[in-house]
C-alpha positions as CSV (number, residue, x, y, z in Angstrom):
1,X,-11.0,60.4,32.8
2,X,-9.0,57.6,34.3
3,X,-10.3,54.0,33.5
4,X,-11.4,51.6,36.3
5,X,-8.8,49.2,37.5
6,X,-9.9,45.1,36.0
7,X,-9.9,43.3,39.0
8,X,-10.9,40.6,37.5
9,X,-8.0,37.7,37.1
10,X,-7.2,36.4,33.8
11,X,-8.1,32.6,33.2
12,X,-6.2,30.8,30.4
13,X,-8.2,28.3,29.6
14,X,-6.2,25.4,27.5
15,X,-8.3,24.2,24.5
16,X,-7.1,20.4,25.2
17,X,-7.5,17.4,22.6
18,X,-8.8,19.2,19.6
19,X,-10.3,15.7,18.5
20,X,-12.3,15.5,22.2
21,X,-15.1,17.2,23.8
22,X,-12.7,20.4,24.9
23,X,-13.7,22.8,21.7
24,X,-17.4,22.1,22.4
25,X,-17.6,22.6,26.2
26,X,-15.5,25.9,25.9
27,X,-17.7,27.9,23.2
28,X,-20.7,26.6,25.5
29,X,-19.1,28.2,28.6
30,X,-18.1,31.1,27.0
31,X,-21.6,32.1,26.3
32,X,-22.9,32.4,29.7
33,X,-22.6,35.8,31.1
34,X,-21.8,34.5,34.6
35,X,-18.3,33.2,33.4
36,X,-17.3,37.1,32.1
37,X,-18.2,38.3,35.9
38,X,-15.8,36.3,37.5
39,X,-12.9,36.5,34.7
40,X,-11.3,37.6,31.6
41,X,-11.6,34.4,29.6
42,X,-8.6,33.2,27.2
43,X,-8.5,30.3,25.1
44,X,-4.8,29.2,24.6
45,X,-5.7,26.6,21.1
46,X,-6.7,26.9,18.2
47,X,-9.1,29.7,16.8
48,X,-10.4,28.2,13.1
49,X,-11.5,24.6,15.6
50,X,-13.1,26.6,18.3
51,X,-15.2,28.3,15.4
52,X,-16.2,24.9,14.2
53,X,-17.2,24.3,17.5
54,X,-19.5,27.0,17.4
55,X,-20.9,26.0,14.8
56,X,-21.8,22.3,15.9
57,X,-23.0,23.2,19.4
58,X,-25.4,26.3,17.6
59,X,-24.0,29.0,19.4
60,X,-23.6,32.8,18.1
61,X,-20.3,33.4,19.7
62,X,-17.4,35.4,17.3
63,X,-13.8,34.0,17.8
64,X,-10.9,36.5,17.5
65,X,-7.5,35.2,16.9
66,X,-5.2,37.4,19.4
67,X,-1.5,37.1,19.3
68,X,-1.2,37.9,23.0
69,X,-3.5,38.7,25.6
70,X,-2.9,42.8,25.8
71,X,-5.2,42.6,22.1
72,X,-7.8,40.6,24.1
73,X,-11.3,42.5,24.4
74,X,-12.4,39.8,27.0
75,X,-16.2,40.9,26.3
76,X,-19.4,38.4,26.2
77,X,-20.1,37.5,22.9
78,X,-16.3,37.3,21.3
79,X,-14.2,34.2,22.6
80,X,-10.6,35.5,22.6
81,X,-8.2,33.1,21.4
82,X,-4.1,32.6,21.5
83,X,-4.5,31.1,18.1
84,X,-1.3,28.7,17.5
85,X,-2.7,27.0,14.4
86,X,-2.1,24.1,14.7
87,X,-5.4,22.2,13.8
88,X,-5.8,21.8,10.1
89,X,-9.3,22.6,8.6
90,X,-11.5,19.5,8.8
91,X,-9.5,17.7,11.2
92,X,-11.8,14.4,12.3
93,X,-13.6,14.3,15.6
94,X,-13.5,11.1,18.4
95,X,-10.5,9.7,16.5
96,X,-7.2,9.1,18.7
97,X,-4.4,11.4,16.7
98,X,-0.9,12.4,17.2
99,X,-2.1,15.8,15.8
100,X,-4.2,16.6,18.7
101,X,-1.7,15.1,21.1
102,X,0.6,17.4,19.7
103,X,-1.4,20.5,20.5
104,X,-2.4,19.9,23.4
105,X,1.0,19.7,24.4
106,X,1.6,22.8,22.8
107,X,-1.4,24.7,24.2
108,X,-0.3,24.1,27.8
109,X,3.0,24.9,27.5
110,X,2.1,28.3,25.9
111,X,-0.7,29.1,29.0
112,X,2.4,28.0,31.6
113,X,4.4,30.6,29.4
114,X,1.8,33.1,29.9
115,X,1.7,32.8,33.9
116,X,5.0,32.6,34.4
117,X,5.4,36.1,32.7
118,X,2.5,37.8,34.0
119,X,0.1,38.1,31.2
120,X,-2.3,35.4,32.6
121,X,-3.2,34.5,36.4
122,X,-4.2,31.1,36.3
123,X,-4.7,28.0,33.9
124,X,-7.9,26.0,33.4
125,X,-7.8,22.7,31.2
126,X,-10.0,21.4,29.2
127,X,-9.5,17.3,28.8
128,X,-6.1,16.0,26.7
129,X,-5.7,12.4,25.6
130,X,-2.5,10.6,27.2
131,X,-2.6,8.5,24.6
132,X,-2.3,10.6,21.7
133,X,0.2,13.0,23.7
134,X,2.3,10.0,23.8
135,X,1.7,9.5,20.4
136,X,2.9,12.8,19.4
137,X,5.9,12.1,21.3
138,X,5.0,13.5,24.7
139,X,5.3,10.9,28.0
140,X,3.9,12.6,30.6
141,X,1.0,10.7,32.3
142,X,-1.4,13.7,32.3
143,X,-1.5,17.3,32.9
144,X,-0.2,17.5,36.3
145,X,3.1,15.4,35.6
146,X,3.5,18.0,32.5
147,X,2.7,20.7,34.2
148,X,5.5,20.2,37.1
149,X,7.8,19.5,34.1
150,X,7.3,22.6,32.3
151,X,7.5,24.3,36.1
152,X,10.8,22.9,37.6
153,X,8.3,21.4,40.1
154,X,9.9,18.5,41.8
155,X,6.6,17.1,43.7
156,X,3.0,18.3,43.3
157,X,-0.5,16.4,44.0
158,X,-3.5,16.2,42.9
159,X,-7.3,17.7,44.2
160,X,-10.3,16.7,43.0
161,X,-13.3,19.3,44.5
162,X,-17.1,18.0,44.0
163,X,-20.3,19.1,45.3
164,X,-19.7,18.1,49.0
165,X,-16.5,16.6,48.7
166,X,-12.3,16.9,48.7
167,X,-9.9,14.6,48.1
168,X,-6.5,15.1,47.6
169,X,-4.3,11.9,46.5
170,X,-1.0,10.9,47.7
171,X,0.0,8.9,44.8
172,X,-1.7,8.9,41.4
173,X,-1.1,7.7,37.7
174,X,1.1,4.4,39.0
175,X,0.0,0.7,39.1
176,X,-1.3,0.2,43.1
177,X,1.9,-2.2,43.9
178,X,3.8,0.7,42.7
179,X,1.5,2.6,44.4
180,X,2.2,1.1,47.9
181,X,5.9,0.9,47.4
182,X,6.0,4.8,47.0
183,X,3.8,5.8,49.9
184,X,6.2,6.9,53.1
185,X,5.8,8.9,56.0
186,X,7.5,12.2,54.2
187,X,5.3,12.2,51.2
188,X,2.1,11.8,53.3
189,X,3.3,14.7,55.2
190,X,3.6,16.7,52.2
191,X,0.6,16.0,50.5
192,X,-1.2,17.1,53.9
193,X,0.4,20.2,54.2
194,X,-0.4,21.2,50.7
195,X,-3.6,20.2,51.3
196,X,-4.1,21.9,54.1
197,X,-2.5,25.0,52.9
198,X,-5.0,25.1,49.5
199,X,-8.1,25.3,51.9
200,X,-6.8,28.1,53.9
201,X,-6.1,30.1,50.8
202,X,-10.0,29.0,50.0
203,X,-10.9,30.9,53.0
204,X,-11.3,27.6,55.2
205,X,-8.8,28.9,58.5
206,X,-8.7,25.8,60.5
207,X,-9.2,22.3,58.1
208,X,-10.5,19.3,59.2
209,X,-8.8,16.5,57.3
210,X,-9.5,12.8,57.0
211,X,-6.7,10.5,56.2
212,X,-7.7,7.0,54.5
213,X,-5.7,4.1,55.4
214,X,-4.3,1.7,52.8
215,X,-5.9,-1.4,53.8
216,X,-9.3,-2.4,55.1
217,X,-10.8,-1.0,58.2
218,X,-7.0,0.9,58.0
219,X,-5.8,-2.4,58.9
220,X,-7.6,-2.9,62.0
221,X,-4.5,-2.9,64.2
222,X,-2.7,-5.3,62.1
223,X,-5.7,-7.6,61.4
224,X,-4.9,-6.6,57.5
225,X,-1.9,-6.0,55.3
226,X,1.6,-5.9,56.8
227,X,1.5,-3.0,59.0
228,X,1.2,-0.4,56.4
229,X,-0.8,2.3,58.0
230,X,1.5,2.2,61.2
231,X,4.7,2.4,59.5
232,X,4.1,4.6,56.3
233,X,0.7,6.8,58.0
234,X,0.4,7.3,61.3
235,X,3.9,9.1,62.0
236,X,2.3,11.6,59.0
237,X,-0.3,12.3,61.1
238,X,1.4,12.9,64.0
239,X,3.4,15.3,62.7
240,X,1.0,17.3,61.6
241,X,-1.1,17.4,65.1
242,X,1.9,18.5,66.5
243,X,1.9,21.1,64.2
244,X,-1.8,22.0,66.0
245,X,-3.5,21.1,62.4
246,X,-6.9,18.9,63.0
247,X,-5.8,15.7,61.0
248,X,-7.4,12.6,61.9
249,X,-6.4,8.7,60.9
250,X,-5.7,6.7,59.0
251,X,-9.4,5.9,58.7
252,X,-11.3,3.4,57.0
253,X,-11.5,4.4,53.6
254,X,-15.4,2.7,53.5
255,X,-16.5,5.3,55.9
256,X,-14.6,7.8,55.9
257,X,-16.0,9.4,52.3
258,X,-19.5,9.3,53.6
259,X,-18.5,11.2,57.1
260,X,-16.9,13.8,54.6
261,X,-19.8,14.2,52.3
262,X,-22.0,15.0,55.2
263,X,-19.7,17.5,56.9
264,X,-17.3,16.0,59.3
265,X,-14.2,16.8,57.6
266,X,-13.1,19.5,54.7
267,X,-10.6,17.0,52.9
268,X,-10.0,13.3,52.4
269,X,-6.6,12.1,52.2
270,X,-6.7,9.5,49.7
271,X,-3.5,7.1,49.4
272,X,-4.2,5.7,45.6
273,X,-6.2,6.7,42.6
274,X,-8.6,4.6,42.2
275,X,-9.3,5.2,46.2
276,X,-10.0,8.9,46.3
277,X,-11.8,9.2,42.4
278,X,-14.4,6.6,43.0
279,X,-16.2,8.3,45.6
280,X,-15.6,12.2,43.9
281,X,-16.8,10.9,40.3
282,X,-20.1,9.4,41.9
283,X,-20.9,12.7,44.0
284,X,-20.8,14.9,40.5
285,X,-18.8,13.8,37.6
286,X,-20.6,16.8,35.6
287,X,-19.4,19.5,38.5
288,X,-16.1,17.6,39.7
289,X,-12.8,19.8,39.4
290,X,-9.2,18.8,39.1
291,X,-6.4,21.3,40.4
292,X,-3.2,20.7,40.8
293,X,-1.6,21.8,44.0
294,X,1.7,22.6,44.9
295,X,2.8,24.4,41.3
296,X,4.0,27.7,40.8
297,X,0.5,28.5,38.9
298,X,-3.2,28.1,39.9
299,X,-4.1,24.8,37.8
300,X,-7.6,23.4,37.6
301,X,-9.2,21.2,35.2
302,X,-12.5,19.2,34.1
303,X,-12.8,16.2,36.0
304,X,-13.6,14.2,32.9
305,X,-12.3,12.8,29.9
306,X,-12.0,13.7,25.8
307,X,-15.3,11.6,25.4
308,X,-14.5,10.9,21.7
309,X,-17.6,8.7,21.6
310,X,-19.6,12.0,21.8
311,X,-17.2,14.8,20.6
312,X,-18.4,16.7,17.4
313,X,-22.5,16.2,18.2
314,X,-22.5,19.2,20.4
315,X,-24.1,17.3,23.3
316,X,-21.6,17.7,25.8
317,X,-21.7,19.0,28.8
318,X,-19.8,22.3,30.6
319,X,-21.3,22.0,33.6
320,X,-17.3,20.6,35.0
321,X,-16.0,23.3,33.2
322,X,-17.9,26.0,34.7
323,X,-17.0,24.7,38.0
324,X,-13.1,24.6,37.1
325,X,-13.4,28.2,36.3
326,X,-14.9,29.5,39.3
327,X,-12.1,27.8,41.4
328,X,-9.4,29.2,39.0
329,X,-11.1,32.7,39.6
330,X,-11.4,31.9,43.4
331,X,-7.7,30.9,44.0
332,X,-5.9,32.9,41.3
333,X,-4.5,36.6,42.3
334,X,-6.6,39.3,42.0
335,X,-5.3,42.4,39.0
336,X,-4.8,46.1,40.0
């Protein structure tokens, strides 16, 4: 008898900072049913620290160390773990260490391994602390500067999805002088178009998209700033409606989050950090997702922090996880 195809893609899922919250929320996830019918579940970290885990948050899950993922069973009730054992036995929770810097680092680079050579469809992170993966010897900003590091990718961008909302940011982890200095016409174009290419792969055909302005009001026609929004944003946006795309700014920032919330547009354009996370973090820090657009692989990610302050009491919350794993399942490549 022939087997039936798996269509179901396969979702590493990076254990993070082993010192954080990332253990915990993943042997919680992995215990809900729901997450097994939209994936095949694999946990790129480190198997003995996933079992403490367990044990902290109550749960009855088995871990299996697997060597690759053709040993993994991927059924409800065994997590399936790359094991790189890197975690030594006891290793302290909430403390800042170059220990768990170091495999966090080590854990994404084996996942991006495991995409780029087939064995895994997508990558979902659980949180890493920049600090201690600079302590261990790692300067990257974050995930998504790694990540285009370990892919040859020269530019990517960030999208944060919550309940209602989409932002996707043309600049990032940079002070906001720097921030300013960077933003030009070309890059504003690019972040759109990747933008607006993510939501047509999401099954949205024709995006609306909101573009926030830098200044206040968008610098009501020169009333603020120094004519930033007419020489770095608006040509943007007008190459993209000539392109026939429904973009629309720049926009207040002010208002322009509130009309998306309640429906007028599928994705904010948001110049700095601070400009587009505010608004996403206070619609649903819990549910918020990260991906990273523009790689080679399907990246998503928590939308939250290591929370030492609560990691090792088993009180934290997968709700953000959850979400991060649909959205991997949704945009990665279906199997067979």
């Amino acid at each position: 008898m022939t087997a039936t195809p798996d269509h179901r893609p396969i979702v590493a899922i990076t254990m993070g900072d082993a010192s954080g919250i990332g253990p915990e929320i993943i042997m919680k996830a992995l215990a809900r049913p729901e997450v097994y019918d939209l994936c095949r579940p694999l946990v790129v970290g480190d198997a003995n620290r996933l079992r403490e885990a367990g044990a902290i948050t109550g749960g009855k899950l088995a871990v299996a160390a697997r060597a690759t993922p053709a040993e993994a069973a991927f059924t409800l009730g065994t997590v399936d773990c790359i094991d790189l054992g890197l975690i030594p036995a006891g290793h302290p929770w909430g403390k800042l260490s170059p220990v768990s810097g170091e495999g966090a680092y080590r854990f994404i680079e084996r996942a991006t391994q495991l995409v780029q050579a087939g064995e895994a469809d997508a990558i979902c992170t659980a949180p890493l602390s920049k600090e201690a993966l600079h302590a261990a010897g790692h300067k990257y900003p974050g995930h998504t500067e790694l990540l285009a590091h370990l892919t040859g990718t020269p530019e990517v961008s960030m999208m944060l999805v919550a309940p209602k909302l989409r932002v996707i940011h043309v600049t990032t982890h940079i002070g906001l002088m720097d921030a300013i200095r960077k933003i030009e016409p070309g890059l504003v174009e690019r972040v759109i178009a990747r933008g607006h290419a993510t939501l047509q792969k999401s099954g949205i055909a024709d995006p609306r998209i909101g573009v926030c302005g830098i200044n206040p009001h968008a610098g009501e026609n020169g009333l603020f700033g120094q004519g930033e929004e007419e020489e770095k944003i608006i040509p943007a946006v007008q190459a993209c409606r000539a392109k026939g795309w429904k973009v629309e700014g720049p926009l207040p920032a002010d208002t322009l989050f509130f009309r998306a919330a309640r429906g007028d547009f599928d994705l904010v354009v948001a110049m700095y950090h601070d400009q587009g996370h505010g608004p996403v973090k206070v619609m649903g820090l819990e549910a918020g997702v990260n991906i990273t657009v523009g790689l080679p692989v399907i990246r998503t990610s928590v939308d939250h922090g290591t929370a030492f302050d609560i990691a090792g009491k088993g009180i934290a919350d997968d709700g953000s996880l959850i979400e991060a794993l649909k959205q991997a399942a949704d945009l990665a490549p279906r199997r067979g």
